[in-house]
SELUMRO-498738 format. One record per residue (C-alpha): residue in one letter; residue number from 0; x, z, y. Coordinates in nm, 4 decimals, always signed. Layout:
BEGIN
 bafi drenpa       px       pz       py
    A    NUM        X        Z        Y
...
***
This chain:
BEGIN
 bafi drenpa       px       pz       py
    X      0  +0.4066  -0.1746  -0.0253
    X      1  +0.5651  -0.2377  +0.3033
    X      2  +0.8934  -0.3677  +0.2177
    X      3  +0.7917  -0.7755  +0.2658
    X      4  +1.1095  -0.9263  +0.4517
    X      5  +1.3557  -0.7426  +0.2388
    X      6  +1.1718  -0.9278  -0.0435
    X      7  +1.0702  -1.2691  +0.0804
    X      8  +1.4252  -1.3462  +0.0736
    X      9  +1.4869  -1.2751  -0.2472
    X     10  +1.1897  -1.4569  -0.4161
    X     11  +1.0340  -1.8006  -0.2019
    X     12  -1.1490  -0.1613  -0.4070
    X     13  -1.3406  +0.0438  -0.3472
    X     14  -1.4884  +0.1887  -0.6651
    X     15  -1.8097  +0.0465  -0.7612
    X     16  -2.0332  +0.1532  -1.1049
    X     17  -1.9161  +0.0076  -1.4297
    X     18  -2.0997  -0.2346  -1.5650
    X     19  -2.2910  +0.0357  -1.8244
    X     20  -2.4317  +0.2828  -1.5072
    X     21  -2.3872  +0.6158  -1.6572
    X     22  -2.7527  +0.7088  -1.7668
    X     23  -2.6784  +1.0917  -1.8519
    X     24  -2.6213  +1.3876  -1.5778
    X     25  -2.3503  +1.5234  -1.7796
    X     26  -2.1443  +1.1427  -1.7738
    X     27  -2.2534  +1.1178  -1.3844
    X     28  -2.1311  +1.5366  -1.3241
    X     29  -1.8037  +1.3934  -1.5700
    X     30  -1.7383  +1.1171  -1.2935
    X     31  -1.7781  +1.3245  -0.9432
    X     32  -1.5409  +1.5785  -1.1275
    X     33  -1.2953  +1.2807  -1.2061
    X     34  -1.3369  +1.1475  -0.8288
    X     35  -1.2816  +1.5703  -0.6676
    X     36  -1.0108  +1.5305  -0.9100
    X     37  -0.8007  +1.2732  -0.7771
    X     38  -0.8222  +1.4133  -0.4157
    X     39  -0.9057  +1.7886  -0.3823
    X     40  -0.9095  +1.7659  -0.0144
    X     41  -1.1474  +1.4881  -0.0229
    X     42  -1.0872  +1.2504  +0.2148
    X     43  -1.3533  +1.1193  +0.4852
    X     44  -1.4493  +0.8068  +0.6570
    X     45  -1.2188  +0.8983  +0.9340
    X     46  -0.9233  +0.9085  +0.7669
    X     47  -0.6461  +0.6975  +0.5499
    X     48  -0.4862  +0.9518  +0.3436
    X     49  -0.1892  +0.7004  +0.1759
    X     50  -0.1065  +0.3495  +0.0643
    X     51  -0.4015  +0.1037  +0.1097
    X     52  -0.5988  +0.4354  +0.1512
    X     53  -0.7190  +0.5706  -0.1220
    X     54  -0.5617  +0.3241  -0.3130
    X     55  -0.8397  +0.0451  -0.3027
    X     56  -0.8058  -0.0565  +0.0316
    X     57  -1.1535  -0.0270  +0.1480
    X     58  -1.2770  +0.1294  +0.4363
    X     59  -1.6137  +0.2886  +0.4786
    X     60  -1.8193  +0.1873  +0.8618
    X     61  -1.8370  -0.0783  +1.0746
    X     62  -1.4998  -0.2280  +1.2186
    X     63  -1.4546  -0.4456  +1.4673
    X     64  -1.4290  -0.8277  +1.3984
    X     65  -1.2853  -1.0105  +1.7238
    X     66  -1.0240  -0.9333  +1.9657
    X     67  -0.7650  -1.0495  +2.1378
    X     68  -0.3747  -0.9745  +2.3229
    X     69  -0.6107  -0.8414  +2.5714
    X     70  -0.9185  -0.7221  +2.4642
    X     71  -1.0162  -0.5123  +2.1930
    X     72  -0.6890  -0.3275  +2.1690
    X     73  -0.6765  +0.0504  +2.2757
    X     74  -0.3160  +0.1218  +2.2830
    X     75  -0.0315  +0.0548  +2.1933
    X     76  +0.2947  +0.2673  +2.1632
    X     77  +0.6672  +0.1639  +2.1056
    X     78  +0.7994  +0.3467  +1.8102
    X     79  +1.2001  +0.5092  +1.7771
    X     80  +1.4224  +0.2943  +1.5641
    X     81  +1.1904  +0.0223  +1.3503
    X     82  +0.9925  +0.0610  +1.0392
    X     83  +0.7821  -0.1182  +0.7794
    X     84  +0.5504  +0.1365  +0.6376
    X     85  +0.1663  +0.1447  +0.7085
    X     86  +0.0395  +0.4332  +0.8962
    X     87  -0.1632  +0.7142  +0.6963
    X     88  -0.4398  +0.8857  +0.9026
    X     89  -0.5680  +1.2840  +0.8491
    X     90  -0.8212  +1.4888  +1.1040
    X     91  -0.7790  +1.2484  +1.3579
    X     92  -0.4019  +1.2124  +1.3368
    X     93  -0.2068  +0.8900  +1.2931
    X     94  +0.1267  +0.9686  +1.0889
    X     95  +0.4293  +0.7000  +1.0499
    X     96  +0.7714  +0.6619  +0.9659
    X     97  +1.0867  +0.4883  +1.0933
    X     98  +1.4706  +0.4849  +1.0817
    X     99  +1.7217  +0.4094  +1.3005
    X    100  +2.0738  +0.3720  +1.3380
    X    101  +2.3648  +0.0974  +1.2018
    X    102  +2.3704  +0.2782  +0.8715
    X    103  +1.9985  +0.4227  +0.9082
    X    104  +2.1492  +0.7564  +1.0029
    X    105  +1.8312  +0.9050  +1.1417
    X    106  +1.4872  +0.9271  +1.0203
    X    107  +1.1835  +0.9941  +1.1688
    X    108  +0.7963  +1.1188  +1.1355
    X    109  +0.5845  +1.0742  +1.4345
    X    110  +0.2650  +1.2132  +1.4451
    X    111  +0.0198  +1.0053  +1.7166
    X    112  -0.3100  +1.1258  +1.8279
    X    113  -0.5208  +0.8680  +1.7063
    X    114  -0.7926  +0.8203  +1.9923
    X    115  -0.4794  +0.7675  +2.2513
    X    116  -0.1950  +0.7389  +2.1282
    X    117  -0.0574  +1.0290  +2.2190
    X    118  +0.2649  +1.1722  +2.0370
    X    119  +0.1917  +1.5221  +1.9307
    X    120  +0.5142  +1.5645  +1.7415
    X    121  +0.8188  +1.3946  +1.6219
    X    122  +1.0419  +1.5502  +1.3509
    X    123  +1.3782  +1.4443  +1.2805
    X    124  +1.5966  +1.4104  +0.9752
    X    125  +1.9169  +1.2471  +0.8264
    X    126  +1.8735  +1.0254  +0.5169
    X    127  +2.0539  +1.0983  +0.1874
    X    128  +2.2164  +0.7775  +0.1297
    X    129  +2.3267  +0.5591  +0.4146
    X    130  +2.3039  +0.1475  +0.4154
    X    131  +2.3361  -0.1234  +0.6246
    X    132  +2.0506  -0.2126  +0.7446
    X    133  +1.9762  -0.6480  +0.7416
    X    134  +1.6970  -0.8662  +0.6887
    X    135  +1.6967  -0.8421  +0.3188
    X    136  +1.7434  -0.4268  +0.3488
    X    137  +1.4803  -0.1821  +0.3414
    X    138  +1.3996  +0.0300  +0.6724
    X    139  +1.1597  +0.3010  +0.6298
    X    140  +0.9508  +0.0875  +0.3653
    X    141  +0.7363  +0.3878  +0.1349
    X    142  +0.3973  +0.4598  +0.3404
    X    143  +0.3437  +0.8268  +0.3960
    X    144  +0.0601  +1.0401  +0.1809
    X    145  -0.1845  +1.2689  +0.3854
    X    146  -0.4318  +1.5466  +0.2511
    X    147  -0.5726  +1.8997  +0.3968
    X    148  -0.2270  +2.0579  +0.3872
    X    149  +0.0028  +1.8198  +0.5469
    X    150  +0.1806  +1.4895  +0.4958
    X    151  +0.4317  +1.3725  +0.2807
    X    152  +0.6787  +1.1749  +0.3466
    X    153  +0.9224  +0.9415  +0.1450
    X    154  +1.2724  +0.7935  +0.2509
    X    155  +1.4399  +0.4942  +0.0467
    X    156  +1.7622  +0.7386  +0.1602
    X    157  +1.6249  +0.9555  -0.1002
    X    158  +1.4514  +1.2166  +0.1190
    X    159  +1.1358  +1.3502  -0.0028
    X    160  +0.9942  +1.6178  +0.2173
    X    161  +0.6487  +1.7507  +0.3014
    X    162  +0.5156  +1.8638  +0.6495
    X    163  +0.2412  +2.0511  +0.7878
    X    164  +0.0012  +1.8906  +1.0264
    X    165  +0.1784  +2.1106  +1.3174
    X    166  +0.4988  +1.9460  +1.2312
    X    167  +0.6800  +2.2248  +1.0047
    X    168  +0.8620  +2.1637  +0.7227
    X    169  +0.7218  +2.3039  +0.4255
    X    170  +0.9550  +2.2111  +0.1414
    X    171  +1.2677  +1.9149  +0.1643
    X    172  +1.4571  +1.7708  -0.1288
    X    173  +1.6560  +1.4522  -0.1992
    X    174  +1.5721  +1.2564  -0.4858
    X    175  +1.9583  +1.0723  -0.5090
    X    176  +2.1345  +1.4564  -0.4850
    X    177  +1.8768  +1.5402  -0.8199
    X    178  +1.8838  +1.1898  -0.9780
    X    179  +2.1371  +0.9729  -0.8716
    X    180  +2.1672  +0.7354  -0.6125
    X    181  +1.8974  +0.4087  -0.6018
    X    182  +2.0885  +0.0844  -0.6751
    X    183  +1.8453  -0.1687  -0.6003
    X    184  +2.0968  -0.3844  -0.3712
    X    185  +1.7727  -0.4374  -0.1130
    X    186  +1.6667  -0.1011  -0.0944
    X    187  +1.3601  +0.0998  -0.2064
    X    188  +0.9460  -0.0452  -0.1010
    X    189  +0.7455  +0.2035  -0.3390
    X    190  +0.5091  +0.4313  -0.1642
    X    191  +0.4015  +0.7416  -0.3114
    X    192  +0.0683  +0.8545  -0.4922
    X    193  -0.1509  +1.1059  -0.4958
    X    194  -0.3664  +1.3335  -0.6841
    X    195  -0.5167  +1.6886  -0.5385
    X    196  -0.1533  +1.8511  -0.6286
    X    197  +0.0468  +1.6131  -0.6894
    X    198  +0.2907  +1.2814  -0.5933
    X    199  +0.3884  +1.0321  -0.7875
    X    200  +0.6967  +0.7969  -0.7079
    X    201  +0.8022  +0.5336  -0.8851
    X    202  +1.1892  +0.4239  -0.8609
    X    203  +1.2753  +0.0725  -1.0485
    X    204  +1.6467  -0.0523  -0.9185
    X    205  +1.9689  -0.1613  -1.1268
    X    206  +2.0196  +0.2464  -1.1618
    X    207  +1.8064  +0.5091  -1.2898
    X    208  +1.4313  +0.3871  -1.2821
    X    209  +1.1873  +0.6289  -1.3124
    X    210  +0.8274  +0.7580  -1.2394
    X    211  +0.8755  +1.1051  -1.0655
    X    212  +0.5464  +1.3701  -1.0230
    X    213  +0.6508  +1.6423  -0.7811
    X    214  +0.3840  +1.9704  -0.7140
    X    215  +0.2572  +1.9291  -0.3378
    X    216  +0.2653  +2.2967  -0.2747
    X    217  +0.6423  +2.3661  -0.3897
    X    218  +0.8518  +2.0003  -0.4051
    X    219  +0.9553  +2.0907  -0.7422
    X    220  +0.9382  +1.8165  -1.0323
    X    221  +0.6192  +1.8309  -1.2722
    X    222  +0.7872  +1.5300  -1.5224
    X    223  +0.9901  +1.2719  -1.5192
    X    224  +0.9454  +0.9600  -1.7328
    X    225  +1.2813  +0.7082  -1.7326
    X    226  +1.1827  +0.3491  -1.7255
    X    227  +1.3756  +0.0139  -1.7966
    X    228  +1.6220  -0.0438  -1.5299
    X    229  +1.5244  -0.3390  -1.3667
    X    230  +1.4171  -0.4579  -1.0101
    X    231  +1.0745  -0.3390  -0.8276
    X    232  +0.9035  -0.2791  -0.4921
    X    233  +0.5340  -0.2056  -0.5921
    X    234  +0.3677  +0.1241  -0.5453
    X    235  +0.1868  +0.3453  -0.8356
    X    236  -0.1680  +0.3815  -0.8174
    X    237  -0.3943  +0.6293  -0.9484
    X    238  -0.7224  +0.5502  -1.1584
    X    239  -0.9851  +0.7327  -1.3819
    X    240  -1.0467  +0.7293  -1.7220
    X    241  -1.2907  +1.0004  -1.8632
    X    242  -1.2609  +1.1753  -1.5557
    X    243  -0.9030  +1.2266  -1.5490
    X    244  -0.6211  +1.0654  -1.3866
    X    245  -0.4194  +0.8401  -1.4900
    X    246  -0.1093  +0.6587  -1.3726
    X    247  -0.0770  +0.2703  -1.3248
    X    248  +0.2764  +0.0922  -1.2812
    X    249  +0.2811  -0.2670  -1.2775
    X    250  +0.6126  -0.3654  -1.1362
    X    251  +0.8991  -0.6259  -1.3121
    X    252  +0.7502  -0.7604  -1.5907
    X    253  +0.5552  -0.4662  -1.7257
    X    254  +0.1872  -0.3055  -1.6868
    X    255  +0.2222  +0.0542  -1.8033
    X    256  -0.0368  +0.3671  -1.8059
    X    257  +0.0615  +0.6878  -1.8174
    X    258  -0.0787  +1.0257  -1.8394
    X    259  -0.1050  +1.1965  -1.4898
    X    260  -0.0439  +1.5614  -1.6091
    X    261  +0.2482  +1.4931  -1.8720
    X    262  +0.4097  +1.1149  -1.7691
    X    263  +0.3361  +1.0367  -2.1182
    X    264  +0.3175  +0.6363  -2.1873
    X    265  -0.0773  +0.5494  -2.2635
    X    266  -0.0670  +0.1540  -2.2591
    X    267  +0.1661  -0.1478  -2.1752
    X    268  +0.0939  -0.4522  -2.0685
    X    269  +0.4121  -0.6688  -2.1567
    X    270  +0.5577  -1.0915  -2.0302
    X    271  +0.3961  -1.0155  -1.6369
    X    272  +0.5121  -1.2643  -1.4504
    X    273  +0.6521  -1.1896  -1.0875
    X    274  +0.4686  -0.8627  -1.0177
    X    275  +0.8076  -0.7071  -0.8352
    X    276  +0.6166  -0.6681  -0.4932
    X    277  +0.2442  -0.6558  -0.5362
    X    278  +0.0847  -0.2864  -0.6471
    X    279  -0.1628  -0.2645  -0.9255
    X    280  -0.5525  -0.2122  -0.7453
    X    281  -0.8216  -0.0314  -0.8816
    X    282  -1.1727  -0.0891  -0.9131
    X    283  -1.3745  +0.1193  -1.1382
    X    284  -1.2524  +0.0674  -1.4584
    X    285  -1.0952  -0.2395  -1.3809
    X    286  -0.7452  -0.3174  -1.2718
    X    287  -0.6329  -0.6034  -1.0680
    X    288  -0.2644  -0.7138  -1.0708
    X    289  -0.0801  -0.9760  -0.8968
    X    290  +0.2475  -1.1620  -0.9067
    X    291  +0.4417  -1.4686  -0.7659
    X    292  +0.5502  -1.7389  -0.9870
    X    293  +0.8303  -1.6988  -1.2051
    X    294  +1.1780  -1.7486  -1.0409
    X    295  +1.3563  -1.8248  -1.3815
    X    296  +1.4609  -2.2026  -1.4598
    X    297  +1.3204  -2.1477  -1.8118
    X    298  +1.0233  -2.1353  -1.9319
    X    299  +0.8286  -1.8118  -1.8904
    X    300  +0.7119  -1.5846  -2.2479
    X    301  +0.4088  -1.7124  -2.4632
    X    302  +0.1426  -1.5347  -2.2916
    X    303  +0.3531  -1.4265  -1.9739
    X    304  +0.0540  -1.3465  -1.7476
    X    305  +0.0943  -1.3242  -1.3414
    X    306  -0.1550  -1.3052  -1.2062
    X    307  -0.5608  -1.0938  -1.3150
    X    308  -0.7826  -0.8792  -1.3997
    X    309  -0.7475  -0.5940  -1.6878
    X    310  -1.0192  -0.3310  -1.8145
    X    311  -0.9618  +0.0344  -1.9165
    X    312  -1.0969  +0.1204  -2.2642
    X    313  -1.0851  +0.3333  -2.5394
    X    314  -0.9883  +0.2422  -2.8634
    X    315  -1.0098  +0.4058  -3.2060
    X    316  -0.9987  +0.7367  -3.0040
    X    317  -0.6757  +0.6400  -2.7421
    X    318  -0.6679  +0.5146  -2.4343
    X    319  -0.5639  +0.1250  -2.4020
    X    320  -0.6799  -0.1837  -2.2314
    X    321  -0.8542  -0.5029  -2.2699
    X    322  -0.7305  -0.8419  -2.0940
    X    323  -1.0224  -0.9295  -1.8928
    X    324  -0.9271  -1.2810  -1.7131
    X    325  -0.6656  -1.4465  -1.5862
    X    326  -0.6173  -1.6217  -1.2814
    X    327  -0.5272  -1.9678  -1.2960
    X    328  -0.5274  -2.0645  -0.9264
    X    329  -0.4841  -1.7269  -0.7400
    X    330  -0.1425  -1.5653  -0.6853
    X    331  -0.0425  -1.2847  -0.5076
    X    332  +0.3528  -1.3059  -0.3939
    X    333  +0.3308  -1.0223  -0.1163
    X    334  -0.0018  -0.8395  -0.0438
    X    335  -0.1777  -0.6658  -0.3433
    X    336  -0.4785  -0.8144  -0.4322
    X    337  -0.8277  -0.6820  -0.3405
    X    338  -1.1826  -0.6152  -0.5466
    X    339  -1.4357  -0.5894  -0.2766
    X    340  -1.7974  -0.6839  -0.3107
    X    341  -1.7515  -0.7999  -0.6667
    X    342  -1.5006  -1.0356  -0.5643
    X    343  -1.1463  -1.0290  -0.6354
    X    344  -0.9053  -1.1604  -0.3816
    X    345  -0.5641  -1.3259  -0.4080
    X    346  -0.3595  -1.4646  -0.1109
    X    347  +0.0016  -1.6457  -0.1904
    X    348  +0.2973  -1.6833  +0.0321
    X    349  +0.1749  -1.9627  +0.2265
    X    350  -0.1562  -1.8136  +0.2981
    X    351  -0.3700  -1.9615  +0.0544
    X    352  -0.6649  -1.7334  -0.0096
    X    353  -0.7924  -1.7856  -0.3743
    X    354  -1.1074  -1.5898  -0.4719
    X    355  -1.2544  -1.5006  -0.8278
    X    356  -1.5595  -1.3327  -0.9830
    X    357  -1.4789  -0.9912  -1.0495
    X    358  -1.6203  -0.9582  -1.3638
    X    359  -1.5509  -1.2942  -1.5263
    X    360  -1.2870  -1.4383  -1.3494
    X    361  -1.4577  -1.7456  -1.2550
    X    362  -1.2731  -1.9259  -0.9793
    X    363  -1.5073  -1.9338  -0.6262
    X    364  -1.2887  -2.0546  -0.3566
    X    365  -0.8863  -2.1518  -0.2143
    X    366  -0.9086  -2.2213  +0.1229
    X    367  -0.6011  -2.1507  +0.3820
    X    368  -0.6327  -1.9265  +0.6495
    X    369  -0.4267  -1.8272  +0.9646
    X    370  -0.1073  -1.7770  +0.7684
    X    371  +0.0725  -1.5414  +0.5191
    X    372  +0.0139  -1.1227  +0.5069
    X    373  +0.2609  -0.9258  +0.3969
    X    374  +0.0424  -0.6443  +0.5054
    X    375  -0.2483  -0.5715  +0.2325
    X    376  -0.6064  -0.6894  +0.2963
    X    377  -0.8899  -0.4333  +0.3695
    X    378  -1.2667  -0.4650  +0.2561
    X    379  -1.4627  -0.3079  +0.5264
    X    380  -1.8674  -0.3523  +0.5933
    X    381  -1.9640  -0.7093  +0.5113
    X    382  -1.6030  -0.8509  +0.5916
    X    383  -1.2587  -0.9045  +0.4543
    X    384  -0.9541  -0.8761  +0.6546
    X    385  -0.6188  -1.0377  +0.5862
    X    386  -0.3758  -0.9669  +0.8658
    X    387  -0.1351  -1.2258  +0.8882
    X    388  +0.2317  -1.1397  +0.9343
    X    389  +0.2575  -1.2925  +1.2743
    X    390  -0.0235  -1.1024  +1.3992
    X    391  -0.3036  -1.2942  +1.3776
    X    392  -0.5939  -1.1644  +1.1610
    X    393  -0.7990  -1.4117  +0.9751
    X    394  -1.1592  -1.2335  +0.9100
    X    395  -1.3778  -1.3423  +0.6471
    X    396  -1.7257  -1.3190  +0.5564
    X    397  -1.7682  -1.1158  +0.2092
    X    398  -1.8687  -1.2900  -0.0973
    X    399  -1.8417  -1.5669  -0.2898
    X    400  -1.8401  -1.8428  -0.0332
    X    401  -1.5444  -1.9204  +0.1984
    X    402  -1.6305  -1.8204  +0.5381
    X    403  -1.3935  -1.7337  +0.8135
    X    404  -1.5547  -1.5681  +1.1395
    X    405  -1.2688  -1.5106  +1.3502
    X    406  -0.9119  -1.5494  +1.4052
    X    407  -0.7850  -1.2950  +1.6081
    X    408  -0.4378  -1.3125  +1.7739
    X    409  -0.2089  -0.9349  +1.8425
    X    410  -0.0097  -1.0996  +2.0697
    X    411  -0.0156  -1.3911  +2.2707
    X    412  +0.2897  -1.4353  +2.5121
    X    413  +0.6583  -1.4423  +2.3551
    X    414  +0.8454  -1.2290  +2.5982
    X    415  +1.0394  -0.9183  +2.4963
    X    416  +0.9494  -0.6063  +2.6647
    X    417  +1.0384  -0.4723  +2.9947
    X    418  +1.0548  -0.1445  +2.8708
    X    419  +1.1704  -0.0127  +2.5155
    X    420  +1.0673  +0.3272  +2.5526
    X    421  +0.7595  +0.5345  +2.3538
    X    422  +0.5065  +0.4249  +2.5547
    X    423  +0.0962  +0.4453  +2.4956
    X    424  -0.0864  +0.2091  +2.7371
    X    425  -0.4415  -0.0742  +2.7052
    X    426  -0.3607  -0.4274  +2.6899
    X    427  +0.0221  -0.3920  +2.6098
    X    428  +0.0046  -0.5971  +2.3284
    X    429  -0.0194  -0.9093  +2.5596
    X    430  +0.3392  -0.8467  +2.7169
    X    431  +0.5257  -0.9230  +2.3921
    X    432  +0.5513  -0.9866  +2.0375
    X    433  +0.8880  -1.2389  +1.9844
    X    434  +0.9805  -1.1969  +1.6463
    X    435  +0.7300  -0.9287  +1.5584
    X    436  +0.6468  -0.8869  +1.1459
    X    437  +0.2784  -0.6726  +1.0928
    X    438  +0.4216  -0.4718  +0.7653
    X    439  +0.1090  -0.2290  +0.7127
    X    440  -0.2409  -0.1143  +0.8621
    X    441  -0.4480  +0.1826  +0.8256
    X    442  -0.8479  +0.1903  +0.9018
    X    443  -0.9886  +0.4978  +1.0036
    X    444  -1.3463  +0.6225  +1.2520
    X    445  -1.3972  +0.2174  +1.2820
    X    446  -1.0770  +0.1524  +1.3921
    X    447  -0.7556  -0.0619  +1.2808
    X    448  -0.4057  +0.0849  +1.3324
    X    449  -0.1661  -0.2205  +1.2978
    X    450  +0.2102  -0.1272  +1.2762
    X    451  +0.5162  -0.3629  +1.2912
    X    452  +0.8676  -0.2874  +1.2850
    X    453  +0.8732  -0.1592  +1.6412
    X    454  +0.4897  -0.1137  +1.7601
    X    455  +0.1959  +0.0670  +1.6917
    X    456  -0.1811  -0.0738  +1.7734
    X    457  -0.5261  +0.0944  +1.7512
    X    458  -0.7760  -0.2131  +1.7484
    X    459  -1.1099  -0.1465  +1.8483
    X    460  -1.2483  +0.1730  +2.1032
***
């Protein structure tokens, strides 16, 4: 979820083998077939297909680990309008979104080659339902999904529209015109799903709240599943059980599985404490889940649970879940947490980074680093990255130790810039950054793509 400043003012993964490796060809064939499942045009190294990737946030190579406002950076481009999305990456090609305008009359998809910069296309488009734009309201907040066919693109104006990798629309439709419009007061943060043929969006406001799955090929709706009106920014993700997909929701106060191909409610996970911005994250058959602490004056539910670590089982023949551990020190207010190496990793509004054992929840570290993410941490080679919403990046060493390599600044000087046009040069990261938020990254062929509200950056060559 990219939608961190509209929040913070409202409240102050990879997949590794289950523990039991499968010992059988038929329960190893069962789990590629799950995996080809999830994303029929199976992504590669070099790309970032949607939200935290693949939905773990882990990239696969070697990535860079120092840089500076000067060195290290390939390019950077000035985008139209502003937008806090992360950037999804397909084939090479670096998609975003952004909005512009008083009432956020215009929206936009760029498409940027990623070794330069270079925009290859921009389409244009005007949002359902207009609203002031402020601090504490959303600007082009849902991150983009990618696969062989195209992109796909979400507005919190209600737009939903998909887009070949040339730029041409393939099917449009507006979500408020079908449903109603979203009523959240701050606007909308959740980012689209995917599976091989299909998105999932999940829409939790004051209005109709529900979890939407609409066919890739044709825009139409596959289900609908109403939900509890209440107030949410997190994103769905999409695990495996028995080599199917399933659906996980955890977002105000609730946990909830549901079945991928009929929206049907598996399990739910009730009394979750301040999980309104934080997505669920997937491990294997493990699910992390974060939250801030409760904002109520009275005392939260017996067994209200914020922040932890849940398994995916099967009981008496149906699918439900087992409360792993809980985490008494870690807390996630903004960035979703991250299982990477084993280790599970929390980091709070103040920039507290609070590790725990994967599997038992033991408590291994809280140490502070550079300062608070709103963007959400990537695992990649033997290193953890947490980059910081002022744009500096505090890298640590994986594992169960606290050790942090580098601190790497975006920006150093705190100028504005000369120029506000789309631009794509090296080094221009050092001529400004006043005010700047980092809302998302993408990680891609070994490099980082770091976008704030105005800017794009490639890290590394």
């Amino acid at each position: 979820m990219q939608f961190l400043p509209v929040v913070q003012r409202i409240v102050a993964d990879r997949w590794p083998w289950p523990r039991s490796f499968p010992r059988s060809l038929s329960m190893v064939r069962s789990l590629v077939l799950g995996v080809m499942s999830l994303f029929g045009s199976v992504a590669v190294a070099a790309d970032w297909p949607g939200f935290r990737g693949t939905g773990d946030s882990v990239a696969t190579g070697q990535y860079p680990t120092k840089w500076t406002a000067t060195e290290g950076i390939a390019w950077t481009v000035n985008l139209p309008g502003y937008g806090q999305s992360a950037p999804v990456i397909w084939g090479g090609t670096v998609y975003v979104t952004a909005v512009d305008g008083a009432q956020r009359e215009k929206g936009f998809v760029l498409a940027l080659d990623a070794k330069t910069g270079k925009e290859q296309w921009r389409h244009a488009l005007e949002p359902t339902q207009k609203a002031k734009w402020s601090e504490t309201v959303s600007r082009a907040a849902p991150t983009p999904c990618a696969d062989a066919d195209g992109v796909y693109c979400f507005f919190e104006g209600g737009n939903l529209l998909a887009l070949t990798h040339a730029g041409k629309v393939r099917w449009e439709r507006s979500l408020v015109r079908d449903y109603g419009e979203f009523q959240g007061g701050h606007g909308v943060g959740s980012s689209p799903a995917q599976t091989a043929d299909t998105l999932f969006i999940l829409i939790d406001d004051r209005g109709p709240s529900y979890l939407l799955a609409v066919e890739k090929q044709t825009g139409k709706t596959r289900w609908k599943t109403d939900r509890e009106a209440r107030g949410g920014w997190s994103s769905p993700v999409v695990a495996t059980r028995n080599g199917k997909p399933e659906i996980i929701a955890s977002s105000a106060g609730t946990i909830i599985g549901y079945a991928a191909d009929s929206g049907k409610p598996l399990w739910k996970l009730d009394n979750v404490v301040g999980n309104t911005i934080p997505s669920a994250s997937v491990s294997g058959d493990r699910i992390l889940f974060g939250g801030g602490t409760s904002r109520s004056k009275d005392a939260p539910p017996m067994g209200a649970k914020g922040n932890g670590c849940l398994r995916l089982i099967d009981a008496d023949g149906k699918p439900g879940y087992e409360s792993v551990w809980s985490a008494k020190l870690g807390i996630s207010n903004y960035a979703t947490p991250l299982a990477y190496q084993q280790v599970a990793y929390f980091v709070n509004q103040v920039g507290i980074v609070t590790a725990h054992d994967l599997q038992s929840g033991q408590e291994l570290f809280a140490e502070r680093i550079d300062g608070p993410c709103w963007a959400s941490m990537i695992g990649a080679g033997d290193y953890v990255y947490f980059f910081g919403k002022d744009g500096t990046t505090s890298v640590l060493k994986a594992g169960k130790e606290f050790e942090q390599i580098a601190s790497n600044p975006l920006w150093a000087a705190k100028s504005k810039p000369k120029s506000a046009g789309n631009e794509s040069r090296p080094g221009a990261g050092s001529e400004y950054g006043a005010g700047e938020t980092v809302y998302g990254v993408a990680a891609a062929d070994g490099a980082f793509f770091v976008r704030t509200g105005t800017r794009l950056f490639r890290i590394g060559q």
